[in-house]
C-alpha positions in Angstrom: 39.2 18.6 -72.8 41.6 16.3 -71.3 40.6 13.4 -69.7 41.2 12.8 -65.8 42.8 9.8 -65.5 44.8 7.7 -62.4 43.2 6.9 -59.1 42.3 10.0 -57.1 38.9 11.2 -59.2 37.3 7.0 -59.3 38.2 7.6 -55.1 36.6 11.0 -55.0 33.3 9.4 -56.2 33.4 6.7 -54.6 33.7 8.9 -51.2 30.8 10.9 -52.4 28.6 8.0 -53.2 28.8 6.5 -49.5 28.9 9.9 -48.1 25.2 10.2 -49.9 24.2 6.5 -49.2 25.1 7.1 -45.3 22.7 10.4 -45.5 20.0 8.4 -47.0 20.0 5.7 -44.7 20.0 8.4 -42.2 17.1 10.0 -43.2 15.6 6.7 -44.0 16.5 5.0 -40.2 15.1 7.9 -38.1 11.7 7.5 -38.5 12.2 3.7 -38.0 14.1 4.3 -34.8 11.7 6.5 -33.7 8.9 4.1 -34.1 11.0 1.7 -32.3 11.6 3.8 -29.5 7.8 4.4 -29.5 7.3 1.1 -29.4 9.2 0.1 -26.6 7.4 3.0 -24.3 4.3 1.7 -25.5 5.0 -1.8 -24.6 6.2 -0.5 -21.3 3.2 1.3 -20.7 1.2 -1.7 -20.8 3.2 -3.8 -19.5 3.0 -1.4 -16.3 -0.9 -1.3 -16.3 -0.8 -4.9 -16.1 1.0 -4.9 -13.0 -0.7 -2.8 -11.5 -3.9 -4.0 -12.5 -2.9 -7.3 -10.9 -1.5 -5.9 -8.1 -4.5 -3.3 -6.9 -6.5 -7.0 -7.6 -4.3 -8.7 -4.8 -5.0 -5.8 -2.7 -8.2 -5.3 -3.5 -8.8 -9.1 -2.2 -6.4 -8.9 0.6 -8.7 -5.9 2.4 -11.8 -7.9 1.3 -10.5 -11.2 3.7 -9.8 -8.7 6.0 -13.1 -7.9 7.0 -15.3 -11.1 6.2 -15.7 -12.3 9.9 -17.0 -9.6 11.5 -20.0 -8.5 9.6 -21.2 -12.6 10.1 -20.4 -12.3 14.0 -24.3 -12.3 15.1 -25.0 -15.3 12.5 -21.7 -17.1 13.6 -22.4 -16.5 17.1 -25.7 -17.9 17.4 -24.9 -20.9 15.0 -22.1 -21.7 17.4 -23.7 -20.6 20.7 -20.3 -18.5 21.6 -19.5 -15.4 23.1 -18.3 -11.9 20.9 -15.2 -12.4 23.0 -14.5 -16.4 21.7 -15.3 -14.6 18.3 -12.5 -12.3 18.6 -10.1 -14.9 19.2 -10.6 -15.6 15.5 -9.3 -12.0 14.9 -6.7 -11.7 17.6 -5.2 -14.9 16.2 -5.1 -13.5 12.5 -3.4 -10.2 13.5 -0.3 -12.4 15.7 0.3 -14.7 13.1 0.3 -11.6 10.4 2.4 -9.7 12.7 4.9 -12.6 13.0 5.4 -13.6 9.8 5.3 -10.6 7.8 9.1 -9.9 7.7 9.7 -13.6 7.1 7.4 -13.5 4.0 9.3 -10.5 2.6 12.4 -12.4 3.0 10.8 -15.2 1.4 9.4 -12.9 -1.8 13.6 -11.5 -2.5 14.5 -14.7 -2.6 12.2 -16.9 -4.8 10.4 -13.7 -6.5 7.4 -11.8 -5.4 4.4 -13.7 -7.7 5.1 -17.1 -6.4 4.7 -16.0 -2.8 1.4 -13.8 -3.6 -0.2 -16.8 -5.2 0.4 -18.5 -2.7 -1.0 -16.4 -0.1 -3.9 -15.8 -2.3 -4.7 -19.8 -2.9 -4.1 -20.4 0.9 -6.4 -17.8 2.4 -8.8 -18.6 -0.2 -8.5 -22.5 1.2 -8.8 -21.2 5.1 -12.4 -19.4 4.1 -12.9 -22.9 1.8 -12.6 -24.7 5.0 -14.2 -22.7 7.4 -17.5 -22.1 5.4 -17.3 -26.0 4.7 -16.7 -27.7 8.1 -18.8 -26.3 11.1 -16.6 -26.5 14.0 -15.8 -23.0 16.0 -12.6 -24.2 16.8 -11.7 -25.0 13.7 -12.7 -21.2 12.5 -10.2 -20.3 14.8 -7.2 -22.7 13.8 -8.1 -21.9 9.8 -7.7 -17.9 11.0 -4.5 -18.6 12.6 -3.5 -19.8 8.6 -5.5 -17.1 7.7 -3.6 -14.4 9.3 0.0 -16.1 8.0 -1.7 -16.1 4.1 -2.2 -12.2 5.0 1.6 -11.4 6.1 2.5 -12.1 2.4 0.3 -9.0 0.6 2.2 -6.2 1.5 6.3 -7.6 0.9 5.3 -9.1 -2.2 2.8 -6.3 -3.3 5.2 -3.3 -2.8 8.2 -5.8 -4.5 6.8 -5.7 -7.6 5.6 -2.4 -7.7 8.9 -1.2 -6.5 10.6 -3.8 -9.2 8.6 -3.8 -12.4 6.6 -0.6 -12.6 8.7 2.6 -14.5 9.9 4.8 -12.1 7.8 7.9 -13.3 4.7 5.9 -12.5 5.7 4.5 -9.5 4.0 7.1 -7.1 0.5 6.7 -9.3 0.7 3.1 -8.9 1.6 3.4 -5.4 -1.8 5.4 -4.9 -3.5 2.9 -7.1 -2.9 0.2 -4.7 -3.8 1.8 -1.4 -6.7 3.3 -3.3 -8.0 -1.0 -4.3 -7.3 -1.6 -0.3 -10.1 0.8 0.6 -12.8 -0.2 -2.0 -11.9 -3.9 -0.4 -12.6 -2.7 2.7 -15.6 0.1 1.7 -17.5 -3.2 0.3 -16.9 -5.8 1.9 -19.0 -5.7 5.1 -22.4 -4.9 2.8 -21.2 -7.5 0.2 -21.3 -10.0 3.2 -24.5 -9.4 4.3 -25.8 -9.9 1.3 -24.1 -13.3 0.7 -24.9 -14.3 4.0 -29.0 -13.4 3.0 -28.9 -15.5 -0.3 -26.1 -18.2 0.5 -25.9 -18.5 4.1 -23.2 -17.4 6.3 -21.4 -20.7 5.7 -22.3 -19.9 1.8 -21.0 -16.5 2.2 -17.4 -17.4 3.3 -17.7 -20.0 0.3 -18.1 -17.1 -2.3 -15.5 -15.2 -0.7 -13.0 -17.6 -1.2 -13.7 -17.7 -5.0 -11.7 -13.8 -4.5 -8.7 -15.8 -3.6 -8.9 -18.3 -5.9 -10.0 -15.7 -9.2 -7.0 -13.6 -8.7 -4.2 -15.9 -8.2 -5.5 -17.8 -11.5 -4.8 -14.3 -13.6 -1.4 -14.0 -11.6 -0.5 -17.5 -12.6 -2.2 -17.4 -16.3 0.2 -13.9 -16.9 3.6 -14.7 -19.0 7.0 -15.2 -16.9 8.2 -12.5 -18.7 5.7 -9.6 -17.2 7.5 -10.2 -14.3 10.8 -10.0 -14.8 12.4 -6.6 -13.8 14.7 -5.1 -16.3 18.4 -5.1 -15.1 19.6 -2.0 -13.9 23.4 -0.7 -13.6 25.4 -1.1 -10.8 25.9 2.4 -8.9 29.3 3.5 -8.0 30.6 2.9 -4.9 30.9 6.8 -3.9 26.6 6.7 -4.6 26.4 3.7 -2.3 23.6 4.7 0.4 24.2 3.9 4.2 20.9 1.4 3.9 23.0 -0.2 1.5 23.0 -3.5 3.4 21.3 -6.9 3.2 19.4 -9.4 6.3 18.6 -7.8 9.6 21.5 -5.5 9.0 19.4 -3.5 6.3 16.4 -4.3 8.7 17.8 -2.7 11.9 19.6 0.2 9.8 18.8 3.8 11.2 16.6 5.0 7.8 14.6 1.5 8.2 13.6 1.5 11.6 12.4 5.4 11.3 10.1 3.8 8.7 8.9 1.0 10.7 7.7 3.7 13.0 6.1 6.1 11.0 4.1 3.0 10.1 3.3 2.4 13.6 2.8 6.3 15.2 0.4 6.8 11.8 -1.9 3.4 12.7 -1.8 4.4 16.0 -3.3 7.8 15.0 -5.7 6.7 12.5 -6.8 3.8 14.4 -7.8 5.9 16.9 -9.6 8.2 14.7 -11.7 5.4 13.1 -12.1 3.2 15.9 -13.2 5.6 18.6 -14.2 9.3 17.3 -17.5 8.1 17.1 -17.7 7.4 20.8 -16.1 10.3 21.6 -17.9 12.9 20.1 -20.7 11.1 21.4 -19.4 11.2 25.0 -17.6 14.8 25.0 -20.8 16.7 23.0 -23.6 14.7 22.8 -23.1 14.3 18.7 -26.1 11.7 17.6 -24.5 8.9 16.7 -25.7 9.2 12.9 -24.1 12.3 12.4 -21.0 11.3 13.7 -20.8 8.5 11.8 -21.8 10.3 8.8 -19.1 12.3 9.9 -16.5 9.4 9.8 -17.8 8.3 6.7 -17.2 11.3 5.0 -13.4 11.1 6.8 -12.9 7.8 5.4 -14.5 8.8 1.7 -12.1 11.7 1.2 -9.3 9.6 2.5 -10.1 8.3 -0.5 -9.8 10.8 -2.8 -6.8 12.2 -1.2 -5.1 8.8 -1.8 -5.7 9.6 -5.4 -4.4 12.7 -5.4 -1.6 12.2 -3.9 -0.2 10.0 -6.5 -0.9 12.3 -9.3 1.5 15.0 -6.5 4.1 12.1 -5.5 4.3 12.0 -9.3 5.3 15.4 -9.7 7.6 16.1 -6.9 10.7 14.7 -5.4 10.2 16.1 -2.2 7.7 13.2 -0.6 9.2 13.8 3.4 7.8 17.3 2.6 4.3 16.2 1.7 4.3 13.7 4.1 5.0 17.0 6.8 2.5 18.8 5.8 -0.2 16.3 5.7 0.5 15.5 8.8 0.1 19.4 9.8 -3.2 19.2 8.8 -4.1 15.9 10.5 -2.8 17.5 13.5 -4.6 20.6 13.1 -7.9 19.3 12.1 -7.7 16.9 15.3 -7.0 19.8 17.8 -9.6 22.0 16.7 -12.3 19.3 17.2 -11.0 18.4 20.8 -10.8 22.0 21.2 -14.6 22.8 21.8 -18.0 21.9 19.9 -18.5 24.3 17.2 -21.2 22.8 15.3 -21.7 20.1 13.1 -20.9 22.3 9.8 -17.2 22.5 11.5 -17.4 19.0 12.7 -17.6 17.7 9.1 -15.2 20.3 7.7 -12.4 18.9 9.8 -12.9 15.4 9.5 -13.0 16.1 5.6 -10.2 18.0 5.3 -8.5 15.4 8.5 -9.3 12.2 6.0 -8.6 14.1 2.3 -4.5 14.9 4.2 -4.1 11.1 5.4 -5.1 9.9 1.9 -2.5 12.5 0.0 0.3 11.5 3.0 0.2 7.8 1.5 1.8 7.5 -1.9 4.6 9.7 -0.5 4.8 7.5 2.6 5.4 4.4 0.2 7.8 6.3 -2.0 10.2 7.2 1.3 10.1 3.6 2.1 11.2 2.9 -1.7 14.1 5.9 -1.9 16.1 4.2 1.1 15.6 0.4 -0.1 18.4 -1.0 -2.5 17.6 -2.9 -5.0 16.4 -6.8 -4.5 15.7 -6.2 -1.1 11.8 -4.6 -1.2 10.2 -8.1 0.0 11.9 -7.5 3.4 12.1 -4.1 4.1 7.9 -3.0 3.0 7.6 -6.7 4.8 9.4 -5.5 7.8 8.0 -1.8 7.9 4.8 -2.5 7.2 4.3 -4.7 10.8 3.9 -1.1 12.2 0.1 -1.5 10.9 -0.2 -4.5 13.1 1.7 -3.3 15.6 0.1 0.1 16.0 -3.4 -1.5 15.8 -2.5 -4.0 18.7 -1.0 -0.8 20.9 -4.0 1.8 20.2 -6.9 -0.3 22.0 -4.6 -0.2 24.8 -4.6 3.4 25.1 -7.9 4.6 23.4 -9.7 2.4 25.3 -8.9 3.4 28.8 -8.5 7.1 27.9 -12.5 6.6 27.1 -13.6 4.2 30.2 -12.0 6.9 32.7 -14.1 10.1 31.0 -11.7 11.9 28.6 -13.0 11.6 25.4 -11.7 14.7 24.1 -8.2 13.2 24.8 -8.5 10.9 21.6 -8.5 13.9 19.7 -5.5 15.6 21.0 -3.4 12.2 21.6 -4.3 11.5 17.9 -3.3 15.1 16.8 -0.3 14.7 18.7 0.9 11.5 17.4 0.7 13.2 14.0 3.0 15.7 15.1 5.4 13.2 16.6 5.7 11.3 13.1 7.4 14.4 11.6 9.9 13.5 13.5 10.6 10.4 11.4 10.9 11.8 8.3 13.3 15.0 9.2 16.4 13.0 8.1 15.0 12.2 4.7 14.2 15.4 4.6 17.2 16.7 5.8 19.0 14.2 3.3 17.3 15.2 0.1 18.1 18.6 0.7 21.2 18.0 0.5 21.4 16.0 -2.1 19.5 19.0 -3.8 22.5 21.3 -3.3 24.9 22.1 -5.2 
């Protein structure tokens, strides 16, 4: 047999060695990659339950404070020898100074990052109770909840920042829910947790304990690693994706999608303030309800609020269509608020409608959050949830106004249908991202 000999055959094999070696490495690198690439979602994950964690924790305090005065008014009042009305200057003063300064603070959290501002709002409400369960002096009470009310403005721009800007998109809408779902548990335990500080400690001792909150949760925000809190970059969009909201300052602020946000916030407040603050009167007033069942009645409103919250993420999860969800809770709100100003048909009804009334404002939420997020550009979440979210202060300052006359001249079915038509009303807020998605969806 005669032997090969010149270059081409020692080339050949050569070829078909790293041909083979290249396939081996292959076969050996996949696995690997995939346990990198497992890894990194893993990592991820956690790093998004953190966040959150942290986050619902800030929240959780932030509804907490909320709602420390009031259950203490009788104890307050009597150690002071003031009026109910000189105690609600205390609260008056809290909701201005939140009011003005929450679009400030979101500007503050896109510019020197949303932690730093939340600790700080955490530490310096935790001071004002400090102070005002250490030093006894109404007046003082009342300057320290002037403080207070600024240390509130910061929650919600720095809150919805780094939910917006660190959690994954696909659990963005969960961890939306999550967070309104800590702000009701705040304010679910708070008043009985401060009556029973106020029976071991004191009232003075009470506002002492509340401040540890404050303290306890900024330490785990300060104690976490820079790195948690960090968002990853992202890639630029093209210019022909560019959205009209696609602005910065007041200019993004006082943008058309924006200032249909800021009042969905407010017509929704409006709605549910009403519903909280005075269905109990007016059932009372328009059918003789006994007071326990109609608050029994709220309760079970307020517990299924709740649950719809929860539920809600888990759907804002799952779909893409959130203006649509938001519609058609707010069909139901409507609905279930016409039919009880409609006419007294018994107390099985009665609890039906404020179940199914609380159960469609809790599913609304997430999806009213995620709207906010599809029309803010990047870097610019402080100021716009900041900005929008001053409809909760500003519909809470407007409702008293109406509710409260609508009562005093002998209308109490009236809060039913003004609320159930305030719900219809804020459709008309989210028609253009409705309108906008669905064409977006088309081909």
């Amino acid at each position: 047999m005669r032997l090969p000999h010149g270059p081409w055959p020692r080339l050949r094999d050569a070829r078909r060695a790293r041909l083979a070696y290249k396939g081996a490495a292959e076969r050996d690198a996949l696995p690997g990659m995939t346990e990198i690439t497992e890894v990194s979602s893993g990592v991820a994950r956690t790093n998004d339950t953190r966040v959150i964690s942290l986050v619902c924790s800030a929240h959780f305090a932030s509804h907490f404070f909320m709602l420390v005065l009031p259950p203490l008014f009788p104890f307050i009042k009597e150690f002071y020898g003031v009026s109910y009305t000189e105690l609600g200057l205390a609260l008056t003063m809290y909701n201005v100074a939140t009011a003005a300064c929450q679009t400030a603070a979101g500007f503050l959290v896109d510019r020197v990052g949303p932690r730093s501002v939340l600790v700080a709002g955490l530490v310096l409400g935790a001071v004002c109770l400090t102070v005002v369960g250490s030093i006894p002096s109404f007046w003082l009470l009342v300057g320290m909840y002037t403080v207070f009310g600024v240390s509130n403005a910061v929650y919600h721009p720095a809150d919805y920042a780094l939910l917006s800007q660190l959690v994954s998109k696909e659990r963005a809408p969960q961890a939306f829910s999550y967070h309104i779902f800590a702000g009701f548990v705040g304010t679910a335990i708070a008043p009985a947790s401060m009556l029973i500080l106020q029976r071991w400690l004191g009232w003075q001792g009470a506002f002492l304990a509340a401040a540890v909150i404050g303290f306890v949760v900024a330490l785990a925000l300060v104690l976490q690693p820079p790195a948690l809190f960090e968002p990853a970059p992202k890639p630029a969009r093209p210019a022909h994706e560019q959205r009209p909201g696609d602005k910065a300052g007041w200019s993004l602020l006082l943008s058309a999608p924006i200032l249909l946000n800021l009042l969905f916030f407010v017509m929704i407040t409006f709605a549910t303030t009403g519903l909280t603050n005075y269905s109990v009167v007016a059932l009372g007033d328009a059918y003789g309800t006994p007071l326990a069942l109609a608050n029994s009645a709220l309760t079970a409103n307020l517990a299924l609020s709740a649950v719809g919250v929860l539920v809600g993420g888990y759907l804002a999860a799952r779909v893409t269509k959130h203006a649509l969800v938001a519609a058609v809770s707010f069909v139901g709100l409507a609905l279930t608020c016409f039919a009880i100003g409609s006419a007294d048909f018994g107390i099985v009804f009665l609890f039906t409608m404020m179940s199914i009334n609380g159960f469609s404002n809790g599913l609304m939420q997430p999806s009213r959050d995620m709207i906010v997020r599809s029309v803010t550009p990047e870097g610019q979440f402080g100021k716009v949830f900041g900005f929008v979210t001053t409809g909760f202060n500003i519909g809470g300052i407007f409702a008293p106004l109406v509710f409260g006359p609508v009562l005093d001249h002998g209308h109490p079915q009236w809060v039913f249908f003004m609320v159930g038509s305030m719900s219809v009303l804020a459709i008309v807020t989210i028609i253009p991202t409705f309108m906008r998605r669905s064409a977006a969806d088309r081909p």
